[in-house]
Residue frames as a rotation matrix with the C-alpha (Angstrom) as fourth column:
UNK 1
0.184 -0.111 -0.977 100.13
0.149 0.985 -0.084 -79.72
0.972 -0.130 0.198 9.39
UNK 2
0.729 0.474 0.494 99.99
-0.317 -0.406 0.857 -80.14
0.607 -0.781 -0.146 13.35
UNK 3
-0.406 -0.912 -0.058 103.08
-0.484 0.268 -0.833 -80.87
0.775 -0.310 -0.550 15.18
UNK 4
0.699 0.294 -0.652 103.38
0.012 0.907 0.421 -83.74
0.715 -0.302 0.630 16.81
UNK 5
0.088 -0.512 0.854 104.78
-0.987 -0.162 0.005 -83.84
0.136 -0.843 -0.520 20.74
UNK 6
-0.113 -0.294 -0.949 106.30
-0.115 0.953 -0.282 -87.27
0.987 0.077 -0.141 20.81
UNK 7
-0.801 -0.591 0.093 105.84
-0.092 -0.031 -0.995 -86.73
0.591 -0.806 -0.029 24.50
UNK 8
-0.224 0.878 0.423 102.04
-0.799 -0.414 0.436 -85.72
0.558 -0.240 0.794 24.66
UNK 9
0.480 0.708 -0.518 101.34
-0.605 0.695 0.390 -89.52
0.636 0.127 0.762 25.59
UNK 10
-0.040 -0.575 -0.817 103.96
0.654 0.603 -0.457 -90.36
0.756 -0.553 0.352 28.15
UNK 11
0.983 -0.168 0.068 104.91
-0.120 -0.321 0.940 -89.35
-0.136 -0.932 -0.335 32.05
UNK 12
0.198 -0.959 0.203 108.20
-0.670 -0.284 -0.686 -87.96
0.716 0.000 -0.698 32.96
UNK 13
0.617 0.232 -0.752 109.65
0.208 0.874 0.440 -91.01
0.759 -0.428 0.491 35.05
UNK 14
0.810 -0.463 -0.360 112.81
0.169 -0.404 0.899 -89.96
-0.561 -0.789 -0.249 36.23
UNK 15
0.358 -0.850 -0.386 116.74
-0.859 -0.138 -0.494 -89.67
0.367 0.508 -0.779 34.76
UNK 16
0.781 -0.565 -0.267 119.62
0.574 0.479 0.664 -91.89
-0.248 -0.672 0.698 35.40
UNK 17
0.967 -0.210 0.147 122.00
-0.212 -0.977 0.001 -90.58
0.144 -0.033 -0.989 36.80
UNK 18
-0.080 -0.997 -0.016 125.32
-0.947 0.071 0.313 -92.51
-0.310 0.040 -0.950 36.92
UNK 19
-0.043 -0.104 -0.994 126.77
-0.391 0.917 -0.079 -95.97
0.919 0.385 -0.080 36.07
UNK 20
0.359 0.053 0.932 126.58
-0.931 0.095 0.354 -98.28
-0.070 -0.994 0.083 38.69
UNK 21
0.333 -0.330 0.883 129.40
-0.226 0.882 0.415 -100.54
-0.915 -0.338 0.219 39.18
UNK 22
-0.405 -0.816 -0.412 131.63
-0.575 -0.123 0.809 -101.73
-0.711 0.564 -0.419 35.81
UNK 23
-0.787 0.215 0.578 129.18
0.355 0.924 0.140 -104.36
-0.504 0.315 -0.804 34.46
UNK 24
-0.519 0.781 0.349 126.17
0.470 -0.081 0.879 -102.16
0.714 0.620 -0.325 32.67
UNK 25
0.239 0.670 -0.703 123.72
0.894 -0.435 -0.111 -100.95
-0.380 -0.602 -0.702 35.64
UNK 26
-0.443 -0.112 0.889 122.85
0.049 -0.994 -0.101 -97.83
0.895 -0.001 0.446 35.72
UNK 27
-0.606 0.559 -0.567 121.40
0.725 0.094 -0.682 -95.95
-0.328 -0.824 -0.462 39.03
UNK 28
-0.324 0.706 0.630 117.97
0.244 -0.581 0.777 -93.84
0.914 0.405 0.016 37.97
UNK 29
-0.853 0.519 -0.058 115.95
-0.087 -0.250 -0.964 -91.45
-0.515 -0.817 0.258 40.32
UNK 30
-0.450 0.816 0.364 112.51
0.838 0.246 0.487 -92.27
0.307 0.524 -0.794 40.25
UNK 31
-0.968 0.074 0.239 110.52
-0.158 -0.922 -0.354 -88.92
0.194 -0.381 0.904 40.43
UNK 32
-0.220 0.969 -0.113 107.70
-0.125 0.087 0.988 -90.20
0.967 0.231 0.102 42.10
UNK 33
-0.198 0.128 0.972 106.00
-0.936 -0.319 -0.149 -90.27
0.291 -0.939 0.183 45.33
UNK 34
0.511 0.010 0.859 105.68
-0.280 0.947 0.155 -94.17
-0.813 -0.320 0.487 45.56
UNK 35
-0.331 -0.698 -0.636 109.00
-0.883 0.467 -0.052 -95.64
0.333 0.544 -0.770 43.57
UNK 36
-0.834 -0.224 0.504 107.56
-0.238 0.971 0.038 -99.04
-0.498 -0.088 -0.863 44.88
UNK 37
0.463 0.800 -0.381 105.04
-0.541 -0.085 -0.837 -98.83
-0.702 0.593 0.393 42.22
UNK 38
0.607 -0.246 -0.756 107.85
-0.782 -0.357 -0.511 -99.47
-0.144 0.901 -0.409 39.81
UNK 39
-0.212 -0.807 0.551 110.08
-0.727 0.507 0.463 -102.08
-0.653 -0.303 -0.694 41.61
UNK 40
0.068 -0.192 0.979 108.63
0.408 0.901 0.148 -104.56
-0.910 0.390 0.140 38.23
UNK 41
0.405 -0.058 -0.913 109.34
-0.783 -0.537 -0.313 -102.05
-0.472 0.841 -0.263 35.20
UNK 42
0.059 -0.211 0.976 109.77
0.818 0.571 0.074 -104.84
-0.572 0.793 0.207 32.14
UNK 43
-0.467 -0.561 0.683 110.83
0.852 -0.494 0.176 -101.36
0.238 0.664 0.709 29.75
UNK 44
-0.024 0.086 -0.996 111.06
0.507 -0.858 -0.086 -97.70
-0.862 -0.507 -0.023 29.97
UNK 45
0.546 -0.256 0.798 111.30
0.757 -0.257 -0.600 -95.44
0.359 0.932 0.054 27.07
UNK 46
0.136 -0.516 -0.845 114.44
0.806 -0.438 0.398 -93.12
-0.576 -0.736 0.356 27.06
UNK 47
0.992 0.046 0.119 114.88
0.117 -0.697 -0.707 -89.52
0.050 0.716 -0.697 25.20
UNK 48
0.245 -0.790 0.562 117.08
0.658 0.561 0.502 -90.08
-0.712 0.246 0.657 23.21
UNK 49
-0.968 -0.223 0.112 117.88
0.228 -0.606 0.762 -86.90
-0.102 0.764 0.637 20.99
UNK 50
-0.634 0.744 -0.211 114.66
-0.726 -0.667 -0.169 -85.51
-0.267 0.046 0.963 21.41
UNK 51
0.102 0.663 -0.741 112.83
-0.677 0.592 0.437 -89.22
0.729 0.457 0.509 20.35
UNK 52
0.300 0.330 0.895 111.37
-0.930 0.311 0.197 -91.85
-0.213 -0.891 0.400 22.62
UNK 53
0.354 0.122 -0.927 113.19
-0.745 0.636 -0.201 -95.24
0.565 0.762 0.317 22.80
UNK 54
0.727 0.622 0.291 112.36
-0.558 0.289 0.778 -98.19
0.400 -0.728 0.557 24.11
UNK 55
-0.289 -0.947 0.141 114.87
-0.753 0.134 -0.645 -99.95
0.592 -0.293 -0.751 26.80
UNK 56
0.512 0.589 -0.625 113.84
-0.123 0.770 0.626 -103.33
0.850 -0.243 0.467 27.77
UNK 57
0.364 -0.223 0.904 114.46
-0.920 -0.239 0.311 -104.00
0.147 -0.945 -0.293 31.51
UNK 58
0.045 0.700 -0.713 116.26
-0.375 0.673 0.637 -106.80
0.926 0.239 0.293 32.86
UNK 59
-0.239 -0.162 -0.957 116.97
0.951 0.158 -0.264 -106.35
0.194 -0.974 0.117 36.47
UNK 60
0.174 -0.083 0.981 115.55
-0.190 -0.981 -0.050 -103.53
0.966 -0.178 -0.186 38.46
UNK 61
0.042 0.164 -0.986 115.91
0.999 -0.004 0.042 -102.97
0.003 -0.986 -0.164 42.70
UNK 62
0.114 0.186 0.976 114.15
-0.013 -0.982 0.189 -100.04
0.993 -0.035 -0.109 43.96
UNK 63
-0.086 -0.047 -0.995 114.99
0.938 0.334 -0.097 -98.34
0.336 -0.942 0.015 47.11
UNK 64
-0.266 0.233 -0.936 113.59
0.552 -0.759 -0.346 -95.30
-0.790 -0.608 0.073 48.30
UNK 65
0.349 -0.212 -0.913 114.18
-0.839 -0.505 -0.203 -92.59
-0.418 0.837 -0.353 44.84
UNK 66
0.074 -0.817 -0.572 116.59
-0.950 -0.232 0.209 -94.73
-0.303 0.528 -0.793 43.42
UNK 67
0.790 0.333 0.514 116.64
-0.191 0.931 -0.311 -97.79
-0.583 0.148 0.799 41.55
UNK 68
-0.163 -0.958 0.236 119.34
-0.514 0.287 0.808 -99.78
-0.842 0.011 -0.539 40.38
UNK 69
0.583 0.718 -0.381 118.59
-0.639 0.115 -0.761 -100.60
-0.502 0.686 0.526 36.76
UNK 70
-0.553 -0.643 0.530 120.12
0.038 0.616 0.787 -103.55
-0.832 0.455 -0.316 34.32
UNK 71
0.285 0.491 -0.823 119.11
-0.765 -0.401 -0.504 -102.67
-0.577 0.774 0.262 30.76
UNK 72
0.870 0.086 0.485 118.94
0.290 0.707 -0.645 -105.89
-0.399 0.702 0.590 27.60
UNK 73
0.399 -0.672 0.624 122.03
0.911 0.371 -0.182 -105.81
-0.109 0.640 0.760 26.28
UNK 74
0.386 -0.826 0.411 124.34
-0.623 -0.562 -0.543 -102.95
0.680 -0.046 -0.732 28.04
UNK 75
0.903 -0.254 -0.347 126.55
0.404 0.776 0.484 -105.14
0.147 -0.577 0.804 29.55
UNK 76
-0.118 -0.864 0.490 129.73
0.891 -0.310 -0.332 -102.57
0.438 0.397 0.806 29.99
UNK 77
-0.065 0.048 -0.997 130.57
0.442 -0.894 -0.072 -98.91
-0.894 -0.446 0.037 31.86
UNK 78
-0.951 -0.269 -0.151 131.17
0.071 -0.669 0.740 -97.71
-0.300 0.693 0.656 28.24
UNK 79
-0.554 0.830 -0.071 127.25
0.645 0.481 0.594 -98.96
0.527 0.283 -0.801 28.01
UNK 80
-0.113 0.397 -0.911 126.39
0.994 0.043 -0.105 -97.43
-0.002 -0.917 -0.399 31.14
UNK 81
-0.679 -0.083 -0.730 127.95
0.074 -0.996 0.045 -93.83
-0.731 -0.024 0.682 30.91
UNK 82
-0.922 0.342 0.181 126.20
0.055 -0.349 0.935 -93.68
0.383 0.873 0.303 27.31
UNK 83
0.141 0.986 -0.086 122.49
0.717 -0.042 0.696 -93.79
0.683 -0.160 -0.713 29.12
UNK 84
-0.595 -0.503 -0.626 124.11
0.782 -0.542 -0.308 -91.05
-0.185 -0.673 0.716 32.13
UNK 85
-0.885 0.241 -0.399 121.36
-0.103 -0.936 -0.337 -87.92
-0.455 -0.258 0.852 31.98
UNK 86
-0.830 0.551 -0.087 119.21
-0.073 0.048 0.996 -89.64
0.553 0.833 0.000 29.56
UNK 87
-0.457 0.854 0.249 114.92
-0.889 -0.438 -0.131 -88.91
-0.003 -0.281 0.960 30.69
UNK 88
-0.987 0.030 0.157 113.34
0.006 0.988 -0.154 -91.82
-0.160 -0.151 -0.975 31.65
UNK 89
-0.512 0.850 -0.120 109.20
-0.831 -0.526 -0.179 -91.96
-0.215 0.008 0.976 30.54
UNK 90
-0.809 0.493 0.320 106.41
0.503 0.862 -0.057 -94.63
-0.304 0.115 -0.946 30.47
UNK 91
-0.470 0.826 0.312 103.02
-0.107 -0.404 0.908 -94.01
0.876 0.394 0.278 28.50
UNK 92
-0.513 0.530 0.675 100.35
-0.803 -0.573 -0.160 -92.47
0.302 -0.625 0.720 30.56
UNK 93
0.356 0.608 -0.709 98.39
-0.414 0.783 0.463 -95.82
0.837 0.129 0.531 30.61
UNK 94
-0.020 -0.328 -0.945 100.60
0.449 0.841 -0.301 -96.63
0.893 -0.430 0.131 33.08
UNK 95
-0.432 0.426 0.794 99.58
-0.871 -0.425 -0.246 -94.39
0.233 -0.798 0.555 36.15
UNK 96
-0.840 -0.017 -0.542 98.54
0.367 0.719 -0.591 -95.84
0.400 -0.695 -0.598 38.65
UNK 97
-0.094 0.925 0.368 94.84
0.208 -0.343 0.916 -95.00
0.974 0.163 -0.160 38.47
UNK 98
-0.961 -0.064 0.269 94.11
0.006 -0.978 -0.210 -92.24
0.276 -0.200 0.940 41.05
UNK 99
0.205 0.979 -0.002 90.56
0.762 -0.158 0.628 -91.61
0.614 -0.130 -0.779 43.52
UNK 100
0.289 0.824 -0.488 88.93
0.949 -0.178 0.262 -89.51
0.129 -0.538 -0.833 45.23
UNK 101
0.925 0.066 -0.374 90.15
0.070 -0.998 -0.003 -85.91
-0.373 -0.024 -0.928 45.84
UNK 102
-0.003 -0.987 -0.162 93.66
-0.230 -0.157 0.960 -87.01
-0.973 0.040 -0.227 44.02
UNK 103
0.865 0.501 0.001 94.39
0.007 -0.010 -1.000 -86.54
-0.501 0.865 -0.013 40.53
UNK 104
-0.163 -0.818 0.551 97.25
0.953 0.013 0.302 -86.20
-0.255 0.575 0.778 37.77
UNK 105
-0.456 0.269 -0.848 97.50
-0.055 -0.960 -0.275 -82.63
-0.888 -0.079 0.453 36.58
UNK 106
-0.990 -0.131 -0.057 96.92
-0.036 -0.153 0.988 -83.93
-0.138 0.980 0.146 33.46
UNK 107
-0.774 0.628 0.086 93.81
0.633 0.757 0.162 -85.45
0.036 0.179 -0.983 34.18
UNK 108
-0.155 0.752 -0.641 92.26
0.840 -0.242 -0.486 -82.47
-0.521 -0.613 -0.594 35.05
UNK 109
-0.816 -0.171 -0.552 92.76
-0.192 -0.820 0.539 -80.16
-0.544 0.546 0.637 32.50
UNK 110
-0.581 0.807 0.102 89.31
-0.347 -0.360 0.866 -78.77
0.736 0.468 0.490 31.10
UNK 111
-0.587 0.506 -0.632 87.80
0.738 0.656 -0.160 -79.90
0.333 -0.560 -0.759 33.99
UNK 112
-0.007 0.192 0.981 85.05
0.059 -0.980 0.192 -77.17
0.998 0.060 -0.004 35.29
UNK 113
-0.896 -0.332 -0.294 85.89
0.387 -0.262 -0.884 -75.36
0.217 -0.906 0.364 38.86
UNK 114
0.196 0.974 0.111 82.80
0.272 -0.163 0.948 -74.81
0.942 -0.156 -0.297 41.08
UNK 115
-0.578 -0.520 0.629 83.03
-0.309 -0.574 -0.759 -72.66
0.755 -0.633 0.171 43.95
UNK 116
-0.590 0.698 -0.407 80.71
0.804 0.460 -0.376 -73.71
-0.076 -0.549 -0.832 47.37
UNK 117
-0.526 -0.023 -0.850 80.16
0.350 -0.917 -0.192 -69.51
-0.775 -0.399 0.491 47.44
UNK 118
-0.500 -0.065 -0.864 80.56
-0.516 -0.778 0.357 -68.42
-0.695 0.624 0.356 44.10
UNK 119
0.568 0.432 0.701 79.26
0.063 0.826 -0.560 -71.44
-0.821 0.362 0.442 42.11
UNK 120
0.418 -0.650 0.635 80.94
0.903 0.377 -0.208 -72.23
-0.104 0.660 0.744 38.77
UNK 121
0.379 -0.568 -0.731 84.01
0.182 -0.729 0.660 -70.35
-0.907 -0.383 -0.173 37.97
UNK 122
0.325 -0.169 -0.930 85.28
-0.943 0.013 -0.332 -71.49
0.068 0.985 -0.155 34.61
UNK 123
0.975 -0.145 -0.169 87.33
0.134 0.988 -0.072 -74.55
0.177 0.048 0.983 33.18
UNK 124
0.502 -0.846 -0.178 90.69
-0.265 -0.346 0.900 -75.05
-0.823 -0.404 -0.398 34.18
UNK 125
0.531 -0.629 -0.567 93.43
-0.844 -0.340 -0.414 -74.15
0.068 0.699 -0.712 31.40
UNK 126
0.211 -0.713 -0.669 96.46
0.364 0.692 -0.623 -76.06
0.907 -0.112 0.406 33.21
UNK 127
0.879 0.000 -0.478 97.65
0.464 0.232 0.855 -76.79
0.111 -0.973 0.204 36.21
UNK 128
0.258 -0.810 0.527 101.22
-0.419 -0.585 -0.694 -74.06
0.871 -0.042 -0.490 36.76
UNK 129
0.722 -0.142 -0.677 103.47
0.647 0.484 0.589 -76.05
0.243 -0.864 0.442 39.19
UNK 130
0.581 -0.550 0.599 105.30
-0.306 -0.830 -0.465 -73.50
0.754 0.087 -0.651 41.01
UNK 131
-0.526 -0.834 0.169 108.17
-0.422 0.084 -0.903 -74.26
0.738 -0.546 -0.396 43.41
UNK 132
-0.947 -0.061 0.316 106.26
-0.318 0.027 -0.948 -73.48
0.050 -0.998 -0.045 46.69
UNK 133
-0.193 0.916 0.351 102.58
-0.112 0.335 -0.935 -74.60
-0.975 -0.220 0.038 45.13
UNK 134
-0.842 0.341 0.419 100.64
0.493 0.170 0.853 -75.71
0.220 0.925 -0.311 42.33
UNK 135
-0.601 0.713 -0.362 97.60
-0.148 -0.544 -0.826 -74.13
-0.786 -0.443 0.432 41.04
UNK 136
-0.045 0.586 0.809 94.99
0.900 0.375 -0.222 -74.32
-0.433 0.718 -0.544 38.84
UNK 137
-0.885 0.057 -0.463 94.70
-0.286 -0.851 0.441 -71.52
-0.369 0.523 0.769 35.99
UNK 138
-0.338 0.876 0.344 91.09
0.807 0.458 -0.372 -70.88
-0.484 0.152 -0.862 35.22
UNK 139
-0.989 0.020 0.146 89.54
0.062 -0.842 0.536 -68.88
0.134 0.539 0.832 32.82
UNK 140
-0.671 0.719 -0.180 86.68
0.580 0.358 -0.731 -66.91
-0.461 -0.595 -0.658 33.96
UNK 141
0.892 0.297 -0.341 85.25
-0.027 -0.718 -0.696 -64.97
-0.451 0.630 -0.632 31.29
UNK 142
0.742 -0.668 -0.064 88.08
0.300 0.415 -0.859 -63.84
0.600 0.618 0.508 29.87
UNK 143
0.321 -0.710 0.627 90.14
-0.766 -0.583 -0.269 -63.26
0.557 -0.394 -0.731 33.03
UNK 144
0.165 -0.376 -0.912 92.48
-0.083 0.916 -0.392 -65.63
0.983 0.141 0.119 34.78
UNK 145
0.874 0.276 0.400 91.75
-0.460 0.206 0.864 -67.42
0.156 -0.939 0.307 38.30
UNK 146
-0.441 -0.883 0.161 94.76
-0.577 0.142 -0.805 -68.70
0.688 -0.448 -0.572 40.17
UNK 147
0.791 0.546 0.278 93.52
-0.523 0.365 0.770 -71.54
0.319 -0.754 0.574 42.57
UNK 148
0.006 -0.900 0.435 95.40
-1.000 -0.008 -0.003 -73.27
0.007 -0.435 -0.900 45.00
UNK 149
0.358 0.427 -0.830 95.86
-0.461 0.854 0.241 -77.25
0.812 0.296 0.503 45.13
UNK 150
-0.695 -0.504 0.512 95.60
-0.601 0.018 -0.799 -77.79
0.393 -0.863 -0.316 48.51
UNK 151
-0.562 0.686 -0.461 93.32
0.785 0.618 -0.038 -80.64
0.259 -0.383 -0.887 50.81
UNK 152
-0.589 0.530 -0.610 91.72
0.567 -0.266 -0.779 -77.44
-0.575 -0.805 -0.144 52.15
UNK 153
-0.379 0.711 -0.593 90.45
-0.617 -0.671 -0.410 -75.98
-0.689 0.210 0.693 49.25
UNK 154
-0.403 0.522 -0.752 89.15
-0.520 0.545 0.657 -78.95
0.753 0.656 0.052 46.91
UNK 155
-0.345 0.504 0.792 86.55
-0.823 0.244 -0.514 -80.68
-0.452 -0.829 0.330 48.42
UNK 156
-0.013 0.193 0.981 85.58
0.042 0.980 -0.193 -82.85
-0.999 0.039 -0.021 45.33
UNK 157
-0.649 -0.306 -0.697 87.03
-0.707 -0.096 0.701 -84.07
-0.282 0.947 -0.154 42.43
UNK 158
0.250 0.633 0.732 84.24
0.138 0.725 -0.674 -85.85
-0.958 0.270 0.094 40.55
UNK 159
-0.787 -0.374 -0.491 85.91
-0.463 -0.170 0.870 -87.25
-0.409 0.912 -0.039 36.99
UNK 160
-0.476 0.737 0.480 82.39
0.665 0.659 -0.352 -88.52
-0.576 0.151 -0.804 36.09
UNK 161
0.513 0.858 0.022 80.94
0.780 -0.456 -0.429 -85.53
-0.358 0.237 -0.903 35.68
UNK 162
-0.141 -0.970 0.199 84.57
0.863 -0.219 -0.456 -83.63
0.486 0.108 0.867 35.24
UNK 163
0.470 0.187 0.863 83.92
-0.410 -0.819 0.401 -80.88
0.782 -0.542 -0.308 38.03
UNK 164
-0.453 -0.605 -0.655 86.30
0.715 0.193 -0.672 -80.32
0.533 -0.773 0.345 40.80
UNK 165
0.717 0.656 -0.237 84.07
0.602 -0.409 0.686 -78.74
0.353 -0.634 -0.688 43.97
UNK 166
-0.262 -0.956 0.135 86.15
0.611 -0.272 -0.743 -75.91
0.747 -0.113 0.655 45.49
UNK 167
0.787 0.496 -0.366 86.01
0.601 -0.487 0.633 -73.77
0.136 -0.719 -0.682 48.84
UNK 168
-0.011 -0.895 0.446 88.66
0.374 -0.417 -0.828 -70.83
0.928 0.157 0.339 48.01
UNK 169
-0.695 -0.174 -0.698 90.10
0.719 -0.168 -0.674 -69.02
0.000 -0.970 0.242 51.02
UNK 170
0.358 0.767 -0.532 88.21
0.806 -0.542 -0.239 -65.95
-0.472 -0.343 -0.812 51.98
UNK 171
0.603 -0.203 -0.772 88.62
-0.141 -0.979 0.147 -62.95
-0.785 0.020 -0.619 49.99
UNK 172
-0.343 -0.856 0.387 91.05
0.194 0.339 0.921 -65.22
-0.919 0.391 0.050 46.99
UNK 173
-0.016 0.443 0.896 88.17
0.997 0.079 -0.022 -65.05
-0.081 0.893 -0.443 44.43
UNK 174
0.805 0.547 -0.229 87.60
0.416 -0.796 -0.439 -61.23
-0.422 0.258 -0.869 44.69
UNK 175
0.059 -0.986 -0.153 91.00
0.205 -0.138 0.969 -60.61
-0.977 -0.089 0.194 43.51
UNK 176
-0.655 -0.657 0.374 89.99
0.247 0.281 0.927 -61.66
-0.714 0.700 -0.022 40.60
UNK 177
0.095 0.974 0.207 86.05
0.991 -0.111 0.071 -61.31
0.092 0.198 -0.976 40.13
UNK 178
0.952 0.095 -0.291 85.99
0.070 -0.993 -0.092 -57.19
-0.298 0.067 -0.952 40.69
């Protein structure tokens, strides 16, 4: 039997991270690069003991990261503290649908990597976000490409055909090819 990732089908949204004020609010960081995407959230799901559950919204104000949340029926600090670290997540459907040379990492996974030089490289595995970069793990044969995800080395992300056009630095591919 295949285990099931209650998670496979959602985005990580943010947390909240304190009560706000004695009446129920909570304050949440949004981990996202445009939090004014979000400023009408009508429910989040929270992880809750390792399960997703839904939290119906009914006041939000977003400002910068942070958003001042009122949740259906907490109406109390004793409400408030009890949501206090809990993972905020919305199903993937909700992205905010994504062109031209930007992508989700998810979206790209099996996509195939085409060099301008080398011409096809392999498909990409996953996407390894490290601190100081992300990259793309490709498998080229049966050895593993490291690419960077940078404006200077993708040139074109075509999800039509799922091929993402790369121009690696000089000298990044032999590292790995010999």
């Amino acid at each position: 039997m295949k285990n099931v990732d209650p998670f496979e089908d959602y985005f990580f949204l943010g947390n909240v991270i304190k009560a706000h004020g004695f009446d129920g609010k909570v304050t949440a960081y949004l981990d996202t690069d445009e939090p004014e995407l979000y400023h009408n959230l009508k429910m989040v799901f929270l992880n809750v003991a390792g399960a997703l559950v839904p939290f119906f919204i009914d006041s939000i104000q977003v400002l910068n990261n942070k958003a001042i949340i009122r949740f259906q029926d907490i109406n109390d600090l004793e409400g408030a503290e009890s949501m206090v670290k809990k993972e905020m997540f919305l199903p993937l459907s909700e992205l905010p649908k994504l062109s031209g040379n930007k992508f989700y990492y998810h979206e790209v996974i099996g996509f195939k990597i085409i060099d301008n030089s080398v011409g096809e490289i392999g498909k990409i595995r996953q996407v390894l976000d490290y601190p100081n970069q992300a990259v793309l793990q490709v498998m080229h044969k049966s050895k593993e490409v490291l690419i960077p995800i940078s404006e200077a080395v993708i040139i074109n992300v075509d999800r039509n055909t799922k091929e993402i056009i790369v121009e690696t630095p000089e000298g990044l591919l032999d590292i790995y090819l010999t």
